[in-house]
Steps between C-alpha positions, in 0.01 A plus 500: 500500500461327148570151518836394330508272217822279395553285226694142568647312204571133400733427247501127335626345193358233317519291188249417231469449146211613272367542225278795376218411241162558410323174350263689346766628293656395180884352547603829265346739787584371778854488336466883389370605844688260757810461271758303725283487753287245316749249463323174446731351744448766777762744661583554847560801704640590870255691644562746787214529740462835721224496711361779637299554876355839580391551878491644830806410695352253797618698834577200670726331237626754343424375142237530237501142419729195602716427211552144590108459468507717148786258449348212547139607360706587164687155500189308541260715264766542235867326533345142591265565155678680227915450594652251274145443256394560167200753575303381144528120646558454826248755681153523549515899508632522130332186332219754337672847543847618348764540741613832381702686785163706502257178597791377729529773709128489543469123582740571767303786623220323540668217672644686763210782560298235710789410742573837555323713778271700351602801706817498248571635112628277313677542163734232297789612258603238284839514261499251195834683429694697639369814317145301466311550751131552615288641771159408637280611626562880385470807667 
């Protein structure tokens, strides 16, 4: 008998401002390509976290993961850092790299790959928007 997989979700909300901008760039392109999103003064956004956990249910608990430990792994890897900042200033993960939803959604990936068993899939959704949203990894 094949071995049946489930996926478990985390949803989580947090709040951050931005701003997108390439310093290489003149103040006219970024402008043209970022548009509001390059607002000298930055912009903020309430993001909608899904995390995802593929897996083998366990037999004995019943579950593919605990989701008070994906919880709490998620508050400390990404609430504790990003809720309430200003990604450009007040982060270490987006001093050099644009925090487009893109680059977000891979910080947090990358966060929260080590803490999780490696026995599991893991994939994060993150919405900018409401209709905004992105998906990594892919496939």
């Amino acid at each position: 008998m094949m071995p049946k997989k489930v996926a478990v979700f985390r949803k989580e909300h947090f709040n951050a401002a931005h701003r997108l901008n390439n310093p290489n760039w003149s103040d006219e392109k970024n402008n043209r390509v970022y548009g509001k999103c390059n607002n000298y003064n930055y912009h903020g956004h309430n993001y909608d976290l899904i995390v995802q956990v593929t897996g083998e249910i366990d037999p004995e608990t019943g579950y593919v993961m605990d989701m008070k430990v994906l919880s709490d792994i998620i508050k400390k890897e990404v609430l504790d850092k990003f809720d309430h900042k200003n990604l450009n200033l007040d982060t270490e993960e987006f001093r050099d790299l644009n925090p487009s939803a893109e680059n977000i959604a891979i910080v947090i990936y990358d966060k929260l790959k080590p803490q999780i068993d490696t026995q599991f899939d893991l994939k994060i959704r993150l919405y900018e928007t409401e209709r905004n949203f992105v998906e990594y990894p892919i496939g």
